[in-house]
N, C-alpha and C positions, 0 to 999 in steps of 0.2 A: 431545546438547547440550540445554542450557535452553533455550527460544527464547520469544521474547512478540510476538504479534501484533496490530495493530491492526484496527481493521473486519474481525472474521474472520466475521462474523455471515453475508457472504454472499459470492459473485462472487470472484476471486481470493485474499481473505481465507481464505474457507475454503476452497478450495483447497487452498491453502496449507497450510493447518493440517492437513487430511485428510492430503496427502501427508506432509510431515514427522514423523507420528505412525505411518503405516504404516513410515518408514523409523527407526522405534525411537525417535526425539526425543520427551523430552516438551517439549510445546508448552500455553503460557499461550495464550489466544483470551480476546481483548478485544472489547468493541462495545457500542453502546447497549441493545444488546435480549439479555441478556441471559438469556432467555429460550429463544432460538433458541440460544442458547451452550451449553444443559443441552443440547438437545435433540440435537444434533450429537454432542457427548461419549458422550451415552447410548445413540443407536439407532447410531453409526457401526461396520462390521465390520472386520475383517482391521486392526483396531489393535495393532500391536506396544509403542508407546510408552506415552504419557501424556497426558491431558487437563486443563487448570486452568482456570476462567472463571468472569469478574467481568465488572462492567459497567462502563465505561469511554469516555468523553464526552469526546473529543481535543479537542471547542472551548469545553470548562469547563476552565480552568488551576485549579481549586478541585477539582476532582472529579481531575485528575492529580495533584496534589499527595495528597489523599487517598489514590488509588490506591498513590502510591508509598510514604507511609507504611504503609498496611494490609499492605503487602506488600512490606514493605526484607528482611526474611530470604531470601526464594527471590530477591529482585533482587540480593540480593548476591554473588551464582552463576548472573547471567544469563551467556551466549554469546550472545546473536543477537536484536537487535530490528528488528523489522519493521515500518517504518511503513508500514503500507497504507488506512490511515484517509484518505477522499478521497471530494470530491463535484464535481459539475458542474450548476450550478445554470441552466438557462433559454436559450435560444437567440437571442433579441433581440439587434441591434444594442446597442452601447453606450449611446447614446442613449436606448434606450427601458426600458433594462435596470432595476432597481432596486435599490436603494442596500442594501436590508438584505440582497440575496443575495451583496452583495460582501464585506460584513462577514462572513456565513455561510462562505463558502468560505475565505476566507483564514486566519479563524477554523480550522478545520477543517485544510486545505490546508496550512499554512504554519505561526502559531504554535503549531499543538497537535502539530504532531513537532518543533520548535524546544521547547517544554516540557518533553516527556517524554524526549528524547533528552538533554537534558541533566540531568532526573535519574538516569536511566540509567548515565549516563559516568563517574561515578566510581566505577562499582564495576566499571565492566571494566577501569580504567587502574589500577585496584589490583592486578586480576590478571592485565596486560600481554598479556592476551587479550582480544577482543571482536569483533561483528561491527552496524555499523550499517546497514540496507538500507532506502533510501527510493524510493517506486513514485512515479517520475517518469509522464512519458509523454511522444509526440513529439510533441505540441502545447507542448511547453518551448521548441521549437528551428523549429518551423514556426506560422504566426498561420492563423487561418480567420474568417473571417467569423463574427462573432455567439458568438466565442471568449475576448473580450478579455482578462475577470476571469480567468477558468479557463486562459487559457494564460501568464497572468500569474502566475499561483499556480506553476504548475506550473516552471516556467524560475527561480523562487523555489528550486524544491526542487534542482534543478539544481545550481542555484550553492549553496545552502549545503551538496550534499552536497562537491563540487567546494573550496569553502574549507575545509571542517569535516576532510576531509579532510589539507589541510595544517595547520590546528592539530593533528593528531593526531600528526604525523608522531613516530615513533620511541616511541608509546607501547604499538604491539601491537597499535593497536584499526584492525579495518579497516572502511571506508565505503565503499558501492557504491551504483551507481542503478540499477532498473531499467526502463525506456523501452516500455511497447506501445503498436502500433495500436491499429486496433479489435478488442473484445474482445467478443463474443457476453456481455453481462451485461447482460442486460434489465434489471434493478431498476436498475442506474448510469443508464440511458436512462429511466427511468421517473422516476426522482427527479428527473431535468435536464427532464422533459416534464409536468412537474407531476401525474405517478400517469396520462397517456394512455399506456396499453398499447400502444393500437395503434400509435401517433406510436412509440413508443418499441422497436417489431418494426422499424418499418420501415428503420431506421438498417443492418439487418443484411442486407435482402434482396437477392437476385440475385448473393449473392458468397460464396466461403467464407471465413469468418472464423475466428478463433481462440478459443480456448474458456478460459474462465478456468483448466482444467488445463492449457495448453499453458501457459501463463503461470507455473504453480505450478513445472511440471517446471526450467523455466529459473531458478527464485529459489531451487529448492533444489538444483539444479545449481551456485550461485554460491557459497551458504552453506556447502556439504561442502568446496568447495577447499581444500587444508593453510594452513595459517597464514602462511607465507611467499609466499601468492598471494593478490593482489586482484584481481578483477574489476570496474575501477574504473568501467565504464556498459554494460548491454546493452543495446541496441536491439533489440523484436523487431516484425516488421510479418507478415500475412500474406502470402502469397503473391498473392492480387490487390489488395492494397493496396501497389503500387510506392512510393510516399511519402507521405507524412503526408496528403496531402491529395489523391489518385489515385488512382482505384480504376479496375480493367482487370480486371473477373470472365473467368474462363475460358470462351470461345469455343466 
């Protein structure tokens, strides 16, 4: 299958893209750093598929628009877009929080897979195939403290995969979400901790967590399903993370 991903630069993104490319797909990898895009393509082993990378700015609708024209030939034979493009900006109380990180995220979050998915869409409802996959997470469906914008964002992706969904209906194209805990990707924690490393370990310690491959193996477990099946939301949590907001490390 064609597939195109968003923030493949690191953490679940590339993931992603590694697995999908071992399992013979070639895979578009998108991201800002497009640099890190060569890089992956070039030193990665045991690739069966294909590698394609451009640099791609999900909270410029100028720079998607670009993208999509630079590249309407290979879009026009896409299978499978993956929005994985997503940040979590700061931990403060709402109150203390700041106004341009709400812009940033939602920007990011919200209109820039609402952009691209809908350039997207007409060329899979042409070919009565498609598949559209949006990386929700369980803070869509559970709030936490010092959460607001970012679980706001996220319950956003939620519902538009969830309605987008019924606009589809009967055109072939299937829409899926899929939902993690915590995920072992220090850079996600580093960016939300303003580049503190340490702040940004310690989210993960005293518990086992999930690895951005554990994450990959589930989105390309969703995308192989035949055509006549959608897996229309996975939730996946660790094992010492009982609910979104519980953690019970192993004893």
């Amino acid at each position: 299958m064609k597939i195109l991903i968003t923030g493949a630069s690191s953490g679940i993104g590339r993931a992603t893209a590694l697995l999908l490319a071992r399992k013979g797909h070639q895979v578009f990898m998108t991201a800002r750093r497009k640099d890190l895009l060569e890089e992956i393509a070039t030193t990665s082993s045991t690739v069966v598929g294909e590698f394609l990378v451009d640099r791609l700015d999900v909270s410029d609708r100028k720079d998607i628009a670009r993208f999509a024209e630079e590249h309407k030939t290979w879009l026009s034979d896409i299978d499978v877009l993956i929005n994985n493009a997503g940040m979590a900006l700061g931990r403060d109380a709402f109150q203390d929080s700041v106004e341009d990180d709400h812009v940033r995220m939602f920007e990011t979050n919200v209109l820039g897979l609402l952009s691209l998915t809908q350039k997207v869409l007409p060329f899979m409802k042409a070919k009565k195939f498609g598949h559209v996959v949006n990386l929700g997470s369980v803070a869509a469906d559970t709030p936490y403290k010092g959460g607001t914008v970012y679980c706001a964002t996220k319950a956003a992706v939620h519902m538009i995969t969830d309605s987008l969904r019924m606009d589809l209906g009967g055109t072939g194209v299937r829409v899926s979400t899929i939902a993690p805990g915590r995920v072992a990707e220090t850079e996600f924690s580093e960016v939300r901790f303003r580049g503190d490393k340490e702040l940004a370990q310690k989210v993960y310690e005293g518990y086992r967590v999930m690895t951005s491959e554990d994450v990959a193996e589930s989105i390309a477990w969703v995308v192989e399903q035949p055509a006549h099946i959608n897996i229309q939301e996975l939730v996946i949590l660790p094992t010492d993370q009982p609910s979104a907001t519980t953690l019970d490390p192993l004893k």
